[in-house]
C-alpha positions in Angstrom: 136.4 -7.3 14.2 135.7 -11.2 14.5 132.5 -12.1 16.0 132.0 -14.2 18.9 130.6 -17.5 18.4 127.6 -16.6 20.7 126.5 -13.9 22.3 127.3 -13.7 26.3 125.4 -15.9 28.6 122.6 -14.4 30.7 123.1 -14.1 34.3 119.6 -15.0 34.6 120.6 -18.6 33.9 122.3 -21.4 35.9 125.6 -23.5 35.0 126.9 -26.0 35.7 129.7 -23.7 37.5 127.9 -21.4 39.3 124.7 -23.9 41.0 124.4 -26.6 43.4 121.4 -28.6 43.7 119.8 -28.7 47.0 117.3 -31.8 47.5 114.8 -31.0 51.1 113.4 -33.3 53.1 112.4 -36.3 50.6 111.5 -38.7 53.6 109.9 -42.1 53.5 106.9 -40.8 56.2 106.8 -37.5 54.7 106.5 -38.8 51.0 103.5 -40.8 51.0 101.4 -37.7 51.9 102.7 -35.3 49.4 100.2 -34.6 46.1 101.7 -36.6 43.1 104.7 -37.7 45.5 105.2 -40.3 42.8 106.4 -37.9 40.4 108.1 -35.2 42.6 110.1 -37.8 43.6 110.7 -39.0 40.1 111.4 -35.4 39.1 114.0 -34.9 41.8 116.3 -38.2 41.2 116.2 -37.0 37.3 117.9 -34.0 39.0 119.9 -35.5 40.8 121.2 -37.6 38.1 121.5 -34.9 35.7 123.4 -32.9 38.6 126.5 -35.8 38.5 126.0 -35.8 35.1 127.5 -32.6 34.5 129.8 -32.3 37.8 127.6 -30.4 39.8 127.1 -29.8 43.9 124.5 -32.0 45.3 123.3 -31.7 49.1 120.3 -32.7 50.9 118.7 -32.4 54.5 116.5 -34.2 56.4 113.9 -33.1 59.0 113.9 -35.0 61.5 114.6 -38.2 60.7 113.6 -39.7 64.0 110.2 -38.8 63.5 110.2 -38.8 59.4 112.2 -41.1 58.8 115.0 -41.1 56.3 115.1 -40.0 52.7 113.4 -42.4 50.3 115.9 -45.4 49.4 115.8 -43.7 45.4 117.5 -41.0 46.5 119.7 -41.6 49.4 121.4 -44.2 47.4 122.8 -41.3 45.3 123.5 -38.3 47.9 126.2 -38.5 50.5 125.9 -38.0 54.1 122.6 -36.3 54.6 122.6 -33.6 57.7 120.1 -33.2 59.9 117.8 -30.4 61.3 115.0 -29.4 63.3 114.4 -26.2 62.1 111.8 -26.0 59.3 114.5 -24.2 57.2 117.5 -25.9 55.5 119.2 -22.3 57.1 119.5 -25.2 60.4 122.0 -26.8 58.4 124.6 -23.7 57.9 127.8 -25.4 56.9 125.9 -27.1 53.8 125.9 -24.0 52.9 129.2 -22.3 53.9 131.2 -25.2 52.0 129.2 -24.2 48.5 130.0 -20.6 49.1 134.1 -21.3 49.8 133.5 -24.0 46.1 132.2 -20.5 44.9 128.7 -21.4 44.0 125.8 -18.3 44.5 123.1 -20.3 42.6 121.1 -23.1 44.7 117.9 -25.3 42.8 115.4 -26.1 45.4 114.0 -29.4 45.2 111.3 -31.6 48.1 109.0 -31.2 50.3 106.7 -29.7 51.6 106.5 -26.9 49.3 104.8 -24.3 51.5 106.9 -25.0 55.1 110.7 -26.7 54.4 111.4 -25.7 50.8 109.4 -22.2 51.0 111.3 -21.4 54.6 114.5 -22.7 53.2 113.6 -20.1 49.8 113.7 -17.5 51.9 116.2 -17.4 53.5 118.5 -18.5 51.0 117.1 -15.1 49.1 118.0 -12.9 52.5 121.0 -14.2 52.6 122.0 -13.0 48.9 121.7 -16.2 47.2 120.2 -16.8 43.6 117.7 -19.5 43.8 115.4 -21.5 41.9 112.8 -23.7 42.5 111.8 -26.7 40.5 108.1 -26.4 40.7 107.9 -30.4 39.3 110.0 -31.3 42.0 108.4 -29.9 45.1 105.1 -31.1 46.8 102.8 -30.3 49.6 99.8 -32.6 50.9 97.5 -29.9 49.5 97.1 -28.1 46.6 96.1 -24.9 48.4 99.7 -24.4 50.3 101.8 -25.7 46.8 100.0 -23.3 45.0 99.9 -20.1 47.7 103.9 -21.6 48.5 105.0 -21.2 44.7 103.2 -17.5 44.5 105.0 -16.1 47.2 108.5 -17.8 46.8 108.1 -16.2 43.0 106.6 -12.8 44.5 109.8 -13.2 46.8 112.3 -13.4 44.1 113.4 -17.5 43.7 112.8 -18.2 39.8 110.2 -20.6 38.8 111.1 -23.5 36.4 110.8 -27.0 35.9 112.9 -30.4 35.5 113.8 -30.3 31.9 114.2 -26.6 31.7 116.8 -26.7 34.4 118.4 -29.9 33.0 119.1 -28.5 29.5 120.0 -25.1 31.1 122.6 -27.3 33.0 124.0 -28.5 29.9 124.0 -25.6 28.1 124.8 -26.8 24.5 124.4 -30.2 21.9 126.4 -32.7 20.9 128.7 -33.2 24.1 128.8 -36.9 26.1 127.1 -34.5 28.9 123.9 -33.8 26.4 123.1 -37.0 25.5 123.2 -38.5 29.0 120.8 -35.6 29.7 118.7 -35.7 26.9 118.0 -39.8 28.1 116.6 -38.1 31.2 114.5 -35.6 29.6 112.8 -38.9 27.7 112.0 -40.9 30.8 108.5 -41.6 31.0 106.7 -40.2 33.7 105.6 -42.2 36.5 101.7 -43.0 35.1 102.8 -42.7 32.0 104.5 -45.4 30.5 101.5 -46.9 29.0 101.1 -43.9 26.8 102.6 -43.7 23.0 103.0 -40.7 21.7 
């Protein structure tokens, strides 16, 4: 009997089949408050890039606008038409959601702000609603570090799966020595806003 070339994938993981990128709330009013917004935002156009990269759904929201402006120029330059909402939860925004399920995706990476009211709200109800869902703990923020903290212990305790950035970018890609890989792997090396006077 041959042997397979690798042994089956687990359905723990995303790919770049199965899970769409959702970005919440990344607003010019909103940012500026957020702990370390600097780098969650950094953080979430790596994601965003890497998303393209590799063919993947990417959608975003924005809360509203009126009052919080719109998503920082970084990002929107890369994301389509960006819905609205009022509601806390990206669950106000149902037909993002409806078109990934008909493009049969069933995983969604959480990405923005604030940790602990849109993303945490949007968490859960994704979850309720039978989806798989990850959060990308580099790439959310809250003003405090009291609700990020509390907001990533109950999402986990909830059932999303904590990861990060890089984790979810190579878990994306899945394997070496593709054009897809080293695009990805030129992300994964970006210096981190703060650091780029540091030499390893």
């Amino acid at each position: 009997m041959s042997q397979p070339d690798r042994l089956p994938r687990s359905p723990e993981m995303m790919s770049r089949g199965d899970t769409a990128l959702l970005v919440v709330d990344v607003q010019e009013r909103l940012v500026p408050a957020v702990a370390d917004h600097r780098r969650v935002v950094w953080n979430t156009r790596r994601l965003i890039d890497g998303a393209k990269v590799l063919g993947m759904p990417v959608v975003a929201t924005e809360q509203y606008p009126k009052g919080l402006g719109p998503t920082v120029p970084e990002l929107a330059e890369r994301l389509g038409t960006i819905p609205s909402k009022l509601t806390f939860t990206c669950g106000g925004c149902p037909a993002v959601f409806e078109d990934l399920d008909r493009r049969g995706i069933h995983k969604v990476l959480v990405c923005g702000m604030e940790a602990h009211v849109c993303v945490q709200q949007t968490v859960l109800d994704l979850l309720a609603s039978g989806w798989r869902v990850y959060v990308a703990v580099d790439a959310v923020g809250s003003r405090f570090e009291v609700d990020y903290r509390t907001a990533l212990g109950r999402m986990d305790s909830a059932g999303a799966t904590l990861t990060t950035t890089e984790a979810a970018l190579f878990e994306w890609c899945d394997a070496a020595g593709t054009p897809e890989f080293k695009r990805i792997s030129q992300l994964a090396r970006e210096r981190a806003p703060g650091d780029e006077g540091v030499t390893g």
